[in-house]
N, C-alpha and C positions, 0 to 999 in steps of 0.2 A: 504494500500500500504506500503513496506516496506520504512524507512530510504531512504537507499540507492537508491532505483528507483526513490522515492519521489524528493532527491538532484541530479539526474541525469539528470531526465525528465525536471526539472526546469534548469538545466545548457541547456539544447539542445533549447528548447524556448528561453532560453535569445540569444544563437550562432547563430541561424536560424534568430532571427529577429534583431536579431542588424546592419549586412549588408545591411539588406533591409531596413533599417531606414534609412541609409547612401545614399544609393543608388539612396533612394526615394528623398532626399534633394537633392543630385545634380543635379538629371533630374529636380526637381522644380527651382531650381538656374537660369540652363541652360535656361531654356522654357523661364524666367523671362529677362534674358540676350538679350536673341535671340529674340526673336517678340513681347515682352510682354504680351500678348495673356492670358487670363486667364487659370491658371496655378491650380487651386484651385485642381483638383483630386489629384495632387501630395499632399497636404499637405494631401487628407484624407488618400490616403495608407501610410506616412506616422503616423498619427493617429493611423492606423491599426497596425503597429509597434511597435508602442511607449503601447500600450495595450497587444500587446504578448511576448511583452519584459518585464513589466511588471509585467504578468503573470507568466514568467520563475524568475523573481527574488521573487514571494512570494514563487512559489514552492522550488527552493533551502533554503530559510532562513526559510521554516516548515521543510523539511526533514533536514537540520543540527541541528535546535532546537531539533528536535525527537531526534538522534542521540547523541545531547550532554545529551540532558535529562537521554536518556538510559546509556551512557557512568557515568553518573553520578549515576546512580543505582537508576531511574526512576522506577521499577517492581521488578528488582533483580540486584544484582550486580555484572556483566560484563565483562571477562576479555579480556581486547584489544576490538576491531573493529567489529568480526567478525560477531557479531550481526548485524548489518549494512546491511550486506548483508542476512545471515542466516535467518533473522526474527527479531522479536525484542524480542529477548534472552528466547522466549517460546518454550514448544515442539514443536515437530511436527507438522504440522496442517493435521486434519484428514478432509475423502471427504467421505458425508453423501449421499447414496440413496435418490432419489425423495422423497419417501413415509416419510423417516424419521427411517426406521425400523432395515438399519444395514449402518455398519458403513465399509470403508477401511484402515486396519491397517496393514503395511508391506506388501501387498499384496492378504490379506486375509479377505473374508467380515466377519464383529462378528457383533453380536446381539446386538441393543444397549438396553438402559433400555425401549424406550417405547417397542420393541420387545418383553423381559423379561415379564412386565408386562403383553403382549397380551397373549402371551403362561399361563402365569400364569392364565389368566381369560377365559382359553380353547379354545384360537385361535388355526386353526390345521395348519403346517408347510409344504407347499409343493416341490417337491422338482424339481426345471426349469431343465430340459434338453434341450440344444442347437438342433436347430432346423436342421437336416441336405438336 
């Protein structure tokens, strides 16, 4: 996952549930208030809370450590942010056929090595026409 989504995803878990942590205390307050009545679910959605909350602040504090890392020339060295979002300051990322056999670069499928190598050891090449 990149930086950036990484510190994102973990800021929206900690905003989502930090109200309902809130929320869930008052109505347990209330209930305590008003009837006395065993009140105990509120403290576990609460719990539920206090865990998704939680969870959104380790995701933010990995995705800023990634980020400063990279910033600090973690892989390579960086200029400005834009890696954050981009990737984490590598090329491209390429998207591999099932088989393994070609590869998409620019828009175009190429051959990768283990393909290379098939052809090289007289695999025959055929050639898909779209089905009309």
């Amino acid at each position: 996952m990149k930086p950036a989504n990484l510190l994102s995803t973990g800021l929206l878990f900690y905003l989502i549930f930090m109200p309902l942590f809130a929320f869930f205390g008052d109505m347990r307050i209330e209930c305590n208030l008003s009837d006395g009545a065993d009140c105990i679910e509120y403290g576990y959605m609460q719990g539920v809370s206090t865990a998704g909350m939680i969870f959104g602040i380790l995701l933010s504090v990995g995705g800023a450590y990634k980020i400063r890392t990279l910033a600090r020339g973690g892989r390579r060295k960086s200029e400005g942010l834009w890696f954050a979002y981009e990737g984490d300051g590598e090329g491209p990322s390429l998207k591999y056929s099932d088989d393994g056999y070609w590869k998409l670069v620019d828009g175009d499928w190429i051959p990768t090595e283990k393909q290379l190598s098939a052809i090289n050891d007289g695999a025959v090449v055929e050639e898909i026409r779209p089905q009309s």
